[in-house]
C-alpha positions in Angstrom: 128.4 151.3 57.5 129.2 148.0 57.6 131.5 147.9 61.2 133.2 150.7 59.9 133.8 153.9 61.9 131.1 156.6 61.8 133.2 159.7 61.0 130.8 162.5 62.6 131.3 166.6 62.4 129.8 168.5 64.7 129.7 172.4 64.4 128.2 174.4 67.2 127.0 172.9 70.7 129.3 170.4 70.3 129.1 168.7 73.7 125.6 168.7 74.2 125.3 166.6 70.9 127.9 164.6 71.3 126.6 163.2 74.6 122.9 162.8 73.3 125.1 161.0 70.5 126.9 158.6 72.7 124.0 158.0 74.9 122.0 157.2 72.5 120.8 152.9 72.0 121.1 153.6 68.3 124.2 154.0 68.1 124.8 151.5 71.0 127.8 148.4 69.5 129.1 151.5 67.0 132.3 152.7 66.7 132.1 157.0 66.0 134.8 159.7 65.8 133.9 162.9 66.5 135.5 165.3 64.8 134.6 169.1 67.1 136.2 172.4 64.9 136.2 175.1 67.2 136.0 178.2 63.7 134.7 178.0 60.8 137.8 177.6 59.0 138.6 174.9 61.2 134.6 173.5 60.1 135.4 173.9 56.6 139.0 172.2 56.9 137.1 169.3 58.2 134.5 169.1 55.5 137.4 168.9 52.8 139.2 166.5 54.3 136.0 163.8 53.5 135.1 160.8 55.0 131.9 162.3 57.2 129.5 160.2 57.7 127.3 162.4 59.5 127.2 166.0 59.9 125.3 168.1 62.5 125.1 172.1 62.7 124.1 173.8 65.7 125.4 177.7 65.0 122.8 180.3 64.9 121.2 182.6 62.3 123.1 182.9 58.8 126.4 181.4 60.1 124.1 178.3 60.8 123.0 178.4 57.7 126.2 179.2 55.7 127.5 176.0 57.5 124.8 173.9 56.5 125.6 175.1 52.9 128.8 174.2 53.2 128.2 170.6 54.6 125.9 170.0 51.5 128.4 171.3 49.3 131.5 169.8 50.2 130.3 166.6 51.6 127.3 165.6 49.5 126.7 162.1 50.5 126.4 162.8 54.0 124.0 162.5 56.1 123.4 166.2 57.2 121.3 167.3 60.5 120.7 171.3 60.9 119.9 172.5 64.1 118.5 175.9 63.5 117.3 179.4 65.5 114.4 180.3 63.0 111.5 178.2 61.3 112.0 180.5 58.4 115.6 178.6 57.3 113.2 175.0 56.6 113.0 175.7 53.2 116.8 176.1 52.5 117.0 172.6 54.4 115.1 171.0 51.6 117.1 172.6 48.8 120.4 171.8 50.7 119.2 167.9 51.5 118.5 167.8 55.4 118.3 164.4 56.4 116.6 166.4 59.9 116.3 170.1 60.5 114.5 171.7 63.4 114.2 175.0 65.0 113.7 173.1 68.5 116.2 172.9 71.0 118.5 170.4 71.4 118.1 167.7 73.2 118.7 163.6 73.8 115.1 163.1 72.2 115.7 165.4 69.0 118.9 164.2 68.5 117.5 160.6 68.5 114.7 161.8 65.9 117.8 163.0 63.9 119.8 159.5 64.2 117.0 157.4 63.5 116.7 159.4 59.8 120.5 159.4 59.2 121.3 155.6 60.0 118.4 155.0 57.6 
């Protein structure tokens, strides 16, 4: 991003990411904002107020997926990670542009897996 700040939305366990995030070498030297809505309105205020860089969903079952949606909607060009319940919701992660999506849990490994594909 070119020394910029990293605008990054996280919906759903927001503090578990966000630590894995800051902990994490890759983004070592980077300046982030972390925007945290605590509803869904307040998710989908966030998305159309632009600027994310970097998007990750953690909600389960269809509100997971409606939220993924969303991000892909609203906020096309970025990069968006799903965090997912089911297997089953992989395919709608291709159609929706996933830079990552897994039905694992989180933790400081997968969310490294997931920055390594979005700062690419």
């Amino acid at each position: 991003k070119g020394g910029g700040i990293l605008n990054i939305i996280i919906f759903g366990k927001k503090y578990d990411i966000m630590h894995a995030i800051q902990m994490s070498e890759l983004m070592q030297f980077r300046l982030m904002r972390f925007i945290l809505p605590e509803s869904t309105d307040d998710y989908i205020a966030a998305l159309q107020k632009g600027g994310a860089d970097m998007i990750f969903v953690a909600e389960r079952g269809a509100k997971g997926m409606e939220a993924a949606i969303a991000a892909h909607d609203v906020c096309p060009k970025a990069a968006l990670v799903w965090f997912a319940d089911d297997e089953a919701f992989g395919a709608q992660s291709y159609r929706i542009n996933c830079r990552y999506f897994t039905a694992k849990t989180v933790t400081a490994e997968v969310v490294d897996k997931a920055l390594s594909r979005c700062l690419k």
